[in-house]
N, C-alpha and C positions, 0 to 999 in steps of 0.2 A: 504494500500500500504506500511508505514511503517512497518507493522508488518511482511510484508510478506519479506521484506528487510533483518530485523532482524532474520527472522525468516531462512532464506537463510545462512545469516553471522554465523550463529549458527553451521546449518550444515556441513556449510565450514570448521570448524575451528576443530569439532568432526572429519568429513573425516579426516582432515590432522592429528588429533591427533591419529588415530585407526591406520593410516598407519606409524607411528612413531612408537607406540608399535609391529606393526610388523615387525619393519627393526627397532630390534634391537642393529642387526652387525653395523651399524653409527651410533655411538654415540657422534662423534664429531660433526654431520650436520644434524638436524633432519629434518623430510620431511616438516614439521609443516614451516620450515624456507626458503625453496628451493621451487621456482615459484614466490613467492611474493605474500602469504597464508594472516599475519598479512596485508600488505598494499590492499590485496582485499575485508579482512573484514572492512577495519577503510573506505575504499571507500564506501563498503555495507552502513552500520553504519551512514556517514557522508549524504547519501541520493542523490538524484539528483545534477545535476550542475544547478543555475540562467539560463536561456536561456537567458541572457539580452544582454551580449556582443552578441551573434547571431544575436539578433532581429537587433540592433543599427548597425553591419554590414552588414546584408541582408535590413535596411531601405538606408543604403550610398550607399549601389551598385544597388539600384533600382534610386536614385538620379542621378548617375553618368549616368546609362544607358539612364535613359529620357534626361540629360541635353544634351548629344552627339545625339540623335533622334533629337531632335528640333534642334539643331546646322546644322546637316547634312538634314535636313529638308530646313531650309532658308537659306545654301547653293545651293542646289538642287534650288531652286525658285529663286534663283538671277542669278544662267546659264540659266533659262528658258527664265526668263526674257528678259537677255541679246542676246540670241539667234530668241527670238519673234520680237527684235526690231529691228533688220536688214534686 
């Protein structure tokens, strides 16, 4: 999987360099520089994101969801109740 990474960043950076040599009426802005070429190889490069902040927010939002189920749960049961008793 890295290699195939690298091996991606590679190509990227040759595309944008063949298409420089052939525009080479701008020679103040090369294409190599325009899109955000370097910052999509060092992403390449630098490899996946942790999934950790994810996890830690998809475990809080499954907390929060139950803790409002049971809330509105033994609400629910205390109208019943109160409605049974009259």
């Amino acid at each position: 999987m890295i290699d195939d990474r690298r091996l991606l960043a590679r190509a990227l950076g040759k595309a944008a360099l063949a298409n420089t040599r052939n525009q080479r009426r701008v020679a103040t802005a090369p294409a190599f520089l325009h899109g955000g070429v370097p910052e999509r190889m060092a992403a390449l490069l630098d490899g996946p994101t942790p999934p950790a902040r994810s996890l830690a927010l998809l475990a809080a939002g499954c907390v929060a969801t139950v803790a409002v189920m049971v809330f509105a749960a033994v609400h629910a049961s205390t109208d019943c109740l109160a409605l049974l008793s009259r």
